[in-house]
C-alpha positions as CSV (number, residue, x, y, z in Angstrom):
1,X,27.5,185.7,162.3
2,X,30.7,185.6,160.9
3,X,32.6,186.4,163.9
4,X,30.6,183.6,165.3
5,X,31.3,180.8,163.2
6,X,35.0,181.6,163.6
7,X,35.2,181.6,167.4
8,X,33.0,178.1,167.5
9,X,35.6,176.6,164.8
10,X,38.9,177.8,166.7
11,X,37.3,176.2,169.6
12,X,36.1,173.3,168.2
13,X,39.7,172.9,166.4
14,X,41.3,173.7,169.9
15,X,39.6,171.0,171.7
16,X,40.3,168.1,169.0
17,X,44.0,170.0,169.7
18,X,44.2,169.1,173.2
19,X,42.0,166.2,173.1
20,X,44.7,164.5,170.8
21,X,47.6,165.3,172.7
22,X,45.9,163.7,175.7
23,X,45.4,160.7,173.3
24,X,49.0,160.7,172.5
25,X,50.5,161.3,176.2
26,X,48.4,159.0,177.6
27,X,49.3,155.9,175.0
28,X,53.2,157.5,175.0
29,X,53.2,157.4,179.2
30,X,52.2,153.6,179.4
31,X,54.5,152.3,176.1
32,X,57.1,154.1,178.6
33,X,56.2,152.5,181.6
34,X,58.9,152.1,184.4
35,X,61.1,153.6,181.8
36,X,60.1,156.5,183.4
37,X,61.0,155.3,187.0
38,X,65.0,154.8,185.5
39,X,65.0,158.5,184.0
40,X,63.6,160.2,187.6
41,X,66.4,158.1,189.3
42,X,69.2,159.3,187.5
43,X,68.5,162.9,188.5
44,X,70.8,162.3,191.5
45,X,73.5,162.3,189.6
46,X,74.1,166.0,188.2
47,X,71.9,169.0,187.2
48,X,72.9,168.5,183.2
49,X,71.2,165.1,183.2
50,X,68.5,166.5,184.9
51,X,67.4,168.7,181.9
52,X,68.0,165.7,179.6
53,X,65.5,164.0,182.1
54,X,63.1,166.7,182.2
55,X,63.6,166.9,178.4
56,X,62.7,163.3,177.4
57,X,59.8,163.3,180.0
58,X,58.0,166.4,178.2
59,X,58.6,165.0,175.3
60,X,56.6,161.5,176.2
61,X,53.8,164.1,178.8
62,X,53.7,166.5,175.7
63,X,53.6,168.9,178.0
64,X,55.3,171.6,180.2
65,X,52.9,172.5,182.9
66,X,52.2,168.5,184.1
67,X,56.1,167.8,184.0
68,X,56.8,170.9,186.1
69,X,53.2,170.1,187.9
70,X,54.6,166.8,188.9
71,X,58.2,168.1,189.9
72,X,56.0,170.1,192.4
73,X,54.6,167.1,193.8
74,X,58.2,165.5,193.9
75,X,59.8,168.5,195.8
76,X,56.4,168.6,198.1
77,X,57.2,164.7,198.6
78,X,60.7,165.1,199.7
79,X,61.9,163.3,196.6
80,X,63.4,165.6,194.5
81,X,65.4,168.7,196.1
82,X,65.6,172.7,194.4
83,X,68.7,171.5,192.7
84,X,67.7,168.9,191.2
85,X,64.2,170.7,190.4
86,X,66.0,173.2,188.6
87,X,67.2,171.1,185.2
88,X,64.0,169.4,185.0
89,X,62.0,172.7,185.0
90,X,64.7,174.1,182.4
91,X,64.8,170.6,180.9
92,X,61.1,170.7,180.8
93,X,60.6,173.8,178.7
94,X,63.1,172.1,175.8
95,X,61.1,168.7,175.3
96,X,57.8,171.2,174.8
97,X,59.1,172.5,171.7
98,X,58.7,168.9,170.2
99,X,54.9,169.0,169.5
100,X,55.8,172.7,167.6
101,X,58.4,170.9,165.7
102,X,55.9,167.9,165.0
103,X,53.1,170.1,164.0
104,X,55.7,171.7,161.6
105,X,55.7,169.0,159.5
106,X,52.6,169.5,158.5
107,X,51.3,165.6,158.7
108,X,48.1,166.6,156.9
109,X,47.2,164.4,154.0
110,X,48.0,161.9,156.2
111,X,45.5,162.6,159.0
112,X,42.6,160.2,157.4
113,X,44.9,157.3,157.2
114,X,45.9,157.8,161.2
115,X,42.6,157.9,162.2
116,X,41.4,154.8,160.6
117,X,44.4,153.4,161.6
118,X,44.5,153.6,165.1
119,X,41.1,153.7,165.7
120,X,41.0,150.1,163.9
121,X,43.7,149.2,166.1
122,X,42.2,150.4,169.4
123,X,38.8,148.5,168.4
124,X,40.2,145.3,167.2
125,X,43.9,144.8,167.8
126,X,44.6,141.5,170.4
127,X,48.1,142.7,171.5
128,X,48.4,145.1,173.6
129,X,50.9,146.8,172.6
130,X,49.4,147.4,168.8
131,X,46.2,149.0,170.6
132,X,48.8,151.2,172.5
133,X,50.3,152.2,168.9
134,X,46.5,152.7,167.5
135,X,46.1,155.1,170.8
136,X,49.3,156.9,169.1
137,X,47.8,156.8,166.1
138,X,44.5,158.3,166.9
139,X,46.3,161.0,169.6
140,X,48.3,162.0,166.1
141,X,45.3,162.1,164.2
142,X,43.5,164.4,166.5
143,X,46.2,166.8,167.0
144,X,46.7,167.6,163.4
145,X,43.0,167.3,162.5
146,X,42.9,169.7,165.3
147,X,45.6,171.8,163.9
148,X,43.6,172.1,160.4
149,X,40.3,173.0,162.2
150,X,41.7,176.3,163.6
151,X,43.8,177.0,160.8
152,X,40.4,176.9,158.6
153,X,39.0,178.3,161.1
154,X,40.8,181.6,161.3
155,X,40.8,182.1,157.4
156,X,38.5,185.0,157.4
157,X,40.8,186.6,159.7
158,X,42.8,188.0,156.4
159,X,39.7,190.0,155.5
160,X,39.0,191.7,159.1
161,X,41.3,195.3,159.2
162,X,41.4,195.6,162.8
163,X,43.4,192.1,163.1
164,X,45.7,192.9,160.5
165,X,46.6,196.6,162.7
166,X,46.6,194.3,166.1
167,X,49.4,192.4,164.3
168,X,51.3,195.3,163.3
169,X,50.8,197.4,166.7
170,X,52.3,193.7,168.4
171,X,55.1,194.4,166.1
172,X,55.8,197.7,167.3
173,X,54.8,196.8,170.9
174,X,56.6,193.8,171.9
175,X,55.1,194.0,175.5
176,X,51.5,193.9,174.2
177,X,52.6,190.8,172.5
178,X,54.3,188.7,175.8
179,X,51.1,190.0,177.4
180,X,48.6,188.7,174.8
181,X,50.7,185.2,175.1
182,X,51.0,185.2,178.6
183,X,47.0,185.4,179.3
184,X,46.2,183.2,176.6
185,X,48.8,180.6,177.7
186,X,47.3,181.4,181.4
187,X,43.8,180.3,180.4
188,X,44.2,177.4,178.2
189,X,47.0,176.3,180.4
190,X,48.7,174.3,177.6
191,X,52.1,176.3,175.7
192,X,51.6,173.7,172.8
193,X,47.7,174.8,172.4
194,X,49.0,178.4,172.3
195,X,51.8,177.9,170.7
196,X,49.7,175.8,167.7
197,X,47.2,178.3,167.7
198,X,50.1,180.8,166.2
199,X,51.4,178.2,164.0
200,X,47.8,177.5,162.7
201,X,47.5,181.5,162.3
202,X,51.0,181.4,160.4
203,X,49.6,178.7,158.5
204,X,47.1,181.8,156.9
205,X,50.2,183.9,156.3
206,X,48.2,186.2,159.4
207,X,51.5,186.4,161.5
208,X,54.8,187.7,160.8
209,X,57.8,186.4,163.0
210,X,58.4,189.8,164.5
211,X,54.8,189.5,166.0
212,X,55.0,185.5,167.0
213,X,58.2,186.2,168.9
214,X,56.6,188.0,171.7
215,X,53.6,185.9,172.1
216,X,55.6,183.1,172.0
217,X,58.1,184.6,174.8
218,X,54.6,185.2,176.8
219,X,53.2,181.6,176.2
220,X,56.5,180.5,178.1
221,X,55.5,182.7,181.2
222,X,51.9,181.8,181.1
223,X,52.6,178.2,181.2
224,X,54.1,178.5,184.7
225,X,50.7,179.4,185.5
226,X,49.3,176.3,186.0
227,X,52.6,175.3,188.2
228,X,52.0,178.5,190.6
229,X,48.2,177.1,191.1
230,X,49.7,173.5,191.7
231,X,52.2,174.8,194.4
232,X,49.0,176.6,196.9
233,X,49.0,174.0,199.4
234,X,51.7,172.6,199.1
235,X,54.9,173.4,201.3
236,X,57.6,175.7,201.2
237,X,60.2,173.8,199.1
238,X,57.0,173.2,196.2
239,X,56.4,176.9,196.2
240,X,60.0,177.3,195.6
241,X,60.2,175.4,192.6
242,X,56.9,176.8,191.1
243,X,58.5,180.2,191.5
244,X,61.7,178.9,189.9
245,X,60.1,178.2,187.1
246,X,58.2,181.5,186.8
247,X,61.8,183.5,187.4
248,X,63.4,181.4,184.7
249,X,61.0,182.2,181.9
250,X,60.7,185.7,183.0
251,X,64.4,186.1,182.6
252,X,64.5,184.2,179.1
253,X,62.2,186.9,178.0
254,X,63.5,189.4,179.1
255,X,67.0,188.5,177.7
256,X,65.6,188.1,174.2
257,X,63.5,191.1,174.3
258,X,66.8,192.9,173.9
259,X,67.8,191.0,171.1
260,X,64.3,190.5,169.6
261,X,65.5,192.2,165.8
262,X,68.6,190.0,165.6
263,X,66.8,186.9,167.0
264,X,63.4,187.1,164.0
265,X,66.6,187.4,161.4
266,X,68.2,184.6,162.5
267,X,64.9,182.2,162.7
268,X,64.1,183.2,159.3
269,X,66.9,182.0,158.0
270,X,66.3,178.6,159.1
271,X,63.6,178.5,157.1
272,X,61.3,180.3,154.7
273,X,58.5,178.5,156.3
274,X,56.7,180.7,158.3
275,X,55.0,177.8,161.0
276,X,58.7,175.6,160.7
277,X,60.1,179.5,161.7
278,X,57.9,179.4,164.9
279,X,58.9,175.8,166.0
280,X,62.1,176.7,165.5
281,X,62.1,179.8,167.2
282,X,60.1,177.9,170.2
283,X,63.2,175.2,170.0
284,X,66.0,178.1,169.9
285,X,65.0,180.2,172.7
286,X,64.4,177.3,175.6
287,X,67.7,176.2,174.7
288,X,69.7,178.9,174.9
289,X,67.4,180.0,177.8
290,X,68.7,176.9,179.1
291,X,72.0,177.2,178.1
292,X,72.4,180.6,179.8
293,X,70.9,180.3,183.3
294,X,71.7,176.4,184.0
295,X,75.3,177.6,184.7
296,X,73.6,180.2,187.6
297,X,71.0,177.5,189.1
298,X,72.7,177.7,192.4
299,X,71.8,181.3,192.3
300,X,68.6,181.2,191.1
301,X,68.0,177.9,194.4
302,X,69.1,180.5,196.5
303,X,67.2,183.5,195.6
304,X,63.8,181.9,195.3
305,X,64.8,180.2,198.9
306,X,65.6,184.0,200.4
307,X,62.2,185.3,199.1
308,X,59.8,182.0,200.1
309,X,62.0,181.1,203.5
310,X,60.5,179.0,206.0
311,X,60.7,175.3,207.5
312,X,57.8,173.1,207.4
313,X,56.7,170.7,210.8
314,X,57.4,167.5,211.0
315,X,53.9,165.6,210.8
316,X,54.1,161.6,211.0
317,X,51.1,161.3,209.3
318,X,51.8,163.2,206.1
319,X,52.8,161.3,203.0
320,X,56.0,161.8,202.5
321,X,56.7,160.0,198.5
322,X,52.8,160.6,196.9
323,X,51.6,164.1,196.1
324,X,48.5,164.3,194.1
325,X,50.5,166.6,191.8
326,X,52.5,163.3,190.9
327,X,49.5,162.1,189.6
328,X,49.8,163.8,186.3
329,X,51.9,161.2,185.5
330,X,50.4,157.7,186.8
331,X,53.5,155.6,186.0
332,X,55.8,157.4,188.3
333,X,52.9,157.6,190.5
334,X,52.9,153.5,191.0
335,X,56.0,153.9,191.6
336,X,56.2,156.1,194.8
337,X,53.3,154.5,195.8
338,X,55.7,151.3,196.6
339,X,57.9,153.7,198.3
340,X,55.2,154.7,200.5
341,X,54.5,151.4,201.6
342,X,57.7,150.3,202.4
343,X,58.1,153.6,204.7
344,X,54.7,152.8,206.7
345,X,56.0,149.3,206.8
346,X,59.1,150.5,208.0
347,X,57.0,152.3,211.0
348,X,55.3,149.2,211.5
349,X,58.5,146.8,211.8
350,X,59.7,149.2,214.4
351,X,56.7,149.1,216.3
352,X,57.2,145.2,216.4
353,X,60.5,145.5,217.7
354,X,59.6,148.0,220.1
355,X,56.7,146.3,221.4
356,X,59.2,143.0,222.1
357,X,61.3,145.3,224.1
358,X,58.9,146.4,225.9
359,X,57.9,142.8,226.9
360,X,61.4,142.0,227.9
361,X,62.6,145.2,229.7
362,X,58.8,146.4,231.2
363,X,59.3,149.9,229.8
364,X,56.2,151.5,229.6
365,X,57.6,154.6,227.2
366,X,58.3,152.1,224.8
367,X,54.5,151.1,225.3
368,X,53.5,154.8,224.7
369,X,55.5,155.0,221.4
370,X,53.8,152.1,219.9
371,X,50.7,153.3,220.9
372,X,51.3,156.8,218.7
373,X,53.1,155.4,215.8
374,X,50.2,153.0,215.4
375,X,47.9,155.9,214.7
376,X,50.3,157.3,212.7
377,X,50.2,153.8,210.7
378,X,46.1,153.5,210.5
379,X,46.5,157.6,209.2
380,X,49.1,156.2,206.6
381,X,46.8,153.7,205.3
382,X,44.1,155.6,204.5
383,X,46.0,157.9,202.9
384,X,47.2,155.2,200.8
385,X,44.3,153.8,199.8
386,X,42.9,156.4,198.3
387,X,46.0,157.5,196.6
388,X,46.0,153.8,195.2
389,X,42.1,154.5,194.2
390,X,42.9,157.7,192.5
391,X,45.6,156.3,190.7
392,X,43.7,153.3,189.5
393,X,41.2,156.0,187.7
394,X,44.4,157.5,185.4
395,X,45.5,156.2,182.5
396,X,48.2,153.7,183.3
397,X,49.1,150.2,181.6
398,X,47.7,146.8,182.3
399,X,50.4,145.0,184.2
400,X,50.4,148.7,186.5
401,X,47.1,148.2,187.0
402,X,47.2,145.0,188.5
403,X,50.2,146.1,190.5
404,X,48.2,148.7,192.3
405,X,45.2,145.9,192.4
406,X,47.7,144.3,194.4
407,X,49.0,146.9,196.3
408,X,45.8,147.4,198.0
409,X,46.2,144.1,199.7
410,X,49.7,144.9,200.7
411,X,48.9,148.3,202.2
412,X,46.1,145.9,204.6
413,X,49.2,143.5,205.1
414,X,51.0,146.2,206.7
415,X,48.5,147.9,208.7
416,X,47.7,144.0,210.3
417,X,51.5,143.6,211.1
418,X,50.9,147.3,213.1
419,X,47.7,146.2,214.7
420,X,49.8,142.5,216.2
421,X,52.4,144.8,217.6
422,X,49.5,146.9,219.4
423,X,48.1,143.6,220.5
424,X,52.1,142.5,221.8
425,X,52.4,145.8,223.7
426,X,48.7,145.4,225.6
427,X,50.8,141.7,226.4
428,X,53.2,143.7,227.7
429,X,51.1,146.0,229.7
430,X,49.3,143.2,231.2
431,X,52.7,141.7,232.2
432,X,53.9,144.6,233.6
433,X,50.5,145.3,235.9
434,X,50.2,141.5,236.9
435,X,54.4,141.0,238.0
436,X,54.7,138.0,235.2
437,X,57.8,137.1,235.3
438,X,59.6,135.1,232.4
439,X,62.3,132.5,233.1
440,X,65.1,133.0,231.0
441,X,64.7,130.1,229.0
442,X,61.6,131.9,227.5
443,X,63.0,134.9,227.0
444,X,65.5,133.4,224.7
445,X,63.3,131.6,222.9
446,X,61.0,134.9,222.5
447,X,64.2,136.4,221.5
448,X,64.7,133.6,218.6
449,X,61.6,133.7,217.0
450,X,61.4,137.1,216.7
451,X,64.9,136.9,215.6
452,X,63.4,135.2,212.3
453,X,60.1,136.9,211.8
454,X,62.2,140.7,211.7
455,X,64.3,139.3,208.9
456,X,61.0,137.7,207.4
457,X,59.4,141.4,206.9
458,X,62.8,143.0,206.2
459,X,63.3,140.5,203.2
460,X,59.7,140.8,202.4
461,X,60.2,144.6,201.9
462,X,63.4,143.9,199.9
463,X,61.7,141.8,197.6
464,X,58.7,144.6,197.0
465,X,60.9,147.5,196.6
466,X,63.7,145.5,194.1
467,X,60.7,143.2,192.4
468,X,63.4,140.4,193.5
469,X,61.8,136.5,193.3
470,X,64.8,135.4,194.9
471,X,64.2,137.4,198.0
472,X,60.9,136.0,197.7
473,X,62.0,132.6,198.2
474,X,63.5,133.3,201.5
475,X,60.4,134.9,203.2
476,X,59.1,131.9,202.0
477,X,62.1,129.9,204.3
478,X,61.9,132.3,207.2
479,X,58.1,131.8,207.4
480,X,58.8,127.6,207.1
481,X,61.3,128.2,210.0
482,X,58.7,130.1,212.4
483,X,55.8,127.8,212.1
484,X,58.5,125.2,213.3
485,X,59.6,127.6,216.0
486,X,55.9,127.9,216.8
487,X,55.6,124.2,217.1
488,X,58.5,123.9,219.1
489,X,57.9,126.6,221.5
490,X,54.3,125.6,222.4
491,X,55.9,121.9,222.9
492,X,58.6,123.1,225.3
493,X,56.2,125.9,227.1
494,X,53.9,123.0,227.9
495,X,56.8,120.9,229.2
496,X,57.8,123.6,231.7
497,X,53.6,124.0,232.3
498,X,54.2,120.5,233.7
499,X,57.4,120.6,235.3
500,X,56.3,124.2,237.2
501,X,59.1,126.4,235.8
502,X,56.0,129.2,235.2
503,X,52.6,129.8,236.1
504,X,50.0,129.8,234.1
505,X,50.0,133.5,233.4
506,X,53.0,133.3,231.8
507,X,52.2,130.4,229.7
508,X,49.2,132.4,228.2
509,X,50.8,135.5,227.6
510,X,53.9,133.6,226.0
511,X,51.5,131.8,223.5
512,X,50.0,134.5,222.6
513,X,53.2,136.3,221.9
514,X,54.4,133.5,219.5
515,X,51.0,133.5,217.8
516,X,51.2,137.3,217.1
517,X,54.8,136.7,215.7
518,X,53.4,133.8,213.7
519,X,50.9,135.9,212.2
520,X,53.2,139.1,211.5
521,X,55.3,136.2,209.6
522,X,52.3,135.2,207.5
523,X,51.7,139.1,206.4
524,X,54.9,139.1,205.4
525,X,55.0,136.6,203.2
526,X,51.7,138.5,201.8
527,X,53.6,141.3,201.2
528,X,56.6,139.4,199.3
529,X,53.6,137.7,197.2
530,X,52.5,140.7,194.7
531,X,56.5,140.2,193.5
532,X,55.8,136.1,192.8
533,X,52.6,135.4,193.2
534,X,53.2,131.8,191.8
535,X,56.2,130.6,194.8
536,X,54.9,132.3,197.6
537,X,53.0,129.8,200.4
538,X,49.5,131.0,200.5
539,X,48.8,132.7,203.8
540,X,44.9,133.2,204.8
541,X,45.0,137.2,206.0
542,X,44.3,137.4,209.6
């Protein structure tokens, strides 16, 4: 019964544990917002900032395994390449060690007072940024409330014999220890659960640093875990990194296996605190880990690339910025979901250049081409969509939220501008089978208006990628300036109707041409809308 009542409690404790840090990543991931946007971007820069990135991003995920689960989903994207993988995943393991070093404080007559606190705010606060601090609050709360439950729970440990040998044969048996943390680490798939499950146990005085250091070198290994499961479907650059992480932790262990006497010395003298001692010890050997292999990551790129080689087909279909890995973390996930877009709008603009050529020069390849990127646009969108419908369901911040409300919109926009250049090349088909011939005063003015609407969607996609109003303003011009070449062009096509310069034929399928331009213009401004809502000209979706 006893054993039992034990088991239940450390459970119990455990899931408060996690349950809290969920609490506290959540409200930490939307007070950061497109803060996290600037810290992925400056990853181009050099592998040094990349660990500071991969750093301060665990430290606002408060956890490991969904930062290096989302760099996954980057690398799968095409975002982010091995280099630049490899001082986030090393970066990654650093800003872990924070929740250690918070539960090391040892917040506990405090825990009450957070809890009423934040869930006080949650309930009743009007701003929304004090209900994001009483989500803190509570997270906080949980996790140390959580904390205290396991630690109570494991009390009657002291008085069990065969626990207190286990600890002693872990001391003699380093291995058995990285093995108990590894599989521990491996189920739970949370370092900070497993690494405050032997804090709470150090809290009882029932582990010695010479028996923590091991598990703790395992829970680093078993925490790469969850990346390894993350990386099965996904392609050959993913797996790398997944494995990268794996070979990095392996080696950390390994390294301060040899020196695991020296190492318990020199964290207890840090502190005669037993669960500060494992924080610390968490803390001292990713960063020297770090330290130690960051200067070798162009080895360690090139060895994971000679055991996992291969080359992945191009598919024009595939999503090339969103990964449903990325979705551990919703606000870069908003993000890339813009970047998306603008690709598949990308494909659609060049259909609608494409499909004008084809009117002008007769060139049925071009017709072809249209024809296959179109699908490739319809696959695109529903892709899309139900990325933006998955993300909508995470924990994301109110004005994000209404961003991807919006973006659904967009994504339509775009498909509609591919579906007018499908209708322009059947124009062009029709042409082609029927001998129309243009005179060359309507090809010019085809030329013209076109002219206008192609810088109309390539400011439109300006504005949505750089959130710029000004851009948004002129779409607004360039759409003003094809409804009066629209005008215009009908007035002079009915002149030369009158005067016999073209056939009827040719009038039809020239109106019908300016109208699908028209129309592509209207989308466009749709598109700019979602950045200015208030000075765009409201265009009725067609």
């Amino acid at each position: 019964m006893l054993g039992y009542s034990m088991i239940l409690g450390l459970f119990a404790g455990l899931a408060i544990f996690l349950y809290g840090m969920k609490v506290m990543s959540d409200a930490l991931q939307k007070a950061a917002g497109d803060r996290m946007k600037k810290l992925l971007e400056v990853l181009t820069r050099n592998r040094f900032l990349a660990v500071l990135v991969g750093t301060a991003i665990t430290a606002i995920i408060q956890s490991s395994s969904a930062t290096t689960v989302m760099v996954v989903g980057l690398v799968n994207a095409g975002i982010m390449n091995l280099s630049q993988s490899v001082g986030v995943i090393m970066g990654a393991n650093i800003g872990t060690t924070m929740t250690a070093q918070l539960i090391a404080f040892k917040f506990s007559n405090i825990i009450p007072y957070a809890l009423i606190a934040g869930t006080a705010l949650v309930l009743f606060a009007k701003k929304k940024s004090h209900r994001q601090l009483g989500e803190l609050l509570l997270g906080f709360g949980l996790l140390f409330l959580g904390m205290n439950s396991m630690s109570d729970a494991m009390k009657p440990l002291k008085e069990i014999p065969q626990f207190t040998q286990f600890m002693v044969n872990l001391q003699h048996n380093p291995l058995l220890g990285v093995l108990a943390g590894f599989i521990l680490t491996a189920v739970i798939q949370s370092s900070s659960a497993t690494i405050g499950i032997l804090q709470a146990l150090a809290l009882q005085g029932l582990v010695p640093i010479e028996a923590a250091l091991p598990i703790l070198f395992g829970d680093n290994i078993g925490t790469c875990v969850t990346a390894l499961l993350a990386s099965i479907g996904a392609n050959f650059t993913a797996k790398r990194a997944a494995l990268m992480h794996l070979i990095f932790n392996i080696v950390g262990t390994i390294i301060f296996l040899l020196i695991l006497g020296p190492m318990a010395e020199l964290v207890k003298m840090t502190s005669l605190d037993e669960v500060r001692q494992i924080a610390n010890a968490h803390t001292f050997f990713n960063l020297v880990n770090t330290a130690i292999q960051l200067p070798f990551a162009g080895f360690l790129v090139a060895f994971v690339t000679k055991l996992i080689p291969g080359k992945e087909a191009e598919d024009p279909t595939k999503l090339v910025y969103l990964d449903k890995r990325i979705l551990e973390t919703p606000s870069v996930a908003v993000v890339q979901i813009v970047k998306e877009i603008i690709r598949m709008a990308e494909i659609a603009r060049s259909n609608v250049r494409k499909s004008i050529d084809a009117i002008l020069t007769e060139d049925e390849d071009l017709i072809a081409e249209v024809y296959a990127k179109e699908k490739a646009i319809n696959a695109l969108e529903k892709k899309i969509t139900e990325y933006l419908l998955a993300v909508s369901n995470t924990a994301i911040s109110s004005e994000q939220s209404n961003r991807v409300a919006s973006l659904f919109n967009t994504v339509h926009d775009v498909e509609r501008i591919g579906d007018h250049a499908e209708n322009l090349v059947e124009l062009a088909q029709f042409k082609i089978d029927n001998k129309i011939v243009f005179s060359s005063t309507a090809v010019e003015e085809l030329k013209e208006i076109y002219g206008v609407v192609d810088k109309a969607i390539e400011t439109s996609l300006t504005a949505l990628e750089d959130e710029d109003k000004e851009k948004v303003k002129e779409v607004n011009e360039y759409e003003e300036r094809v409804d009066e070449l629209r005008d215009s062009l009908r007035e002079s096509h009915i002149r030369r109707l009158n005067n016999n310069e073209c056939n009827i034929n040719a009038g039809v399928i020239f109106l019908d041409i300016v109208t699908n331009l028209e129309r592509i213009s209207d989308h466009s401004v749709n598109i700019a809308g979602i950045v200015s809502p208030a000075s765009v000209i409201h265009k009725t979706k067609i």
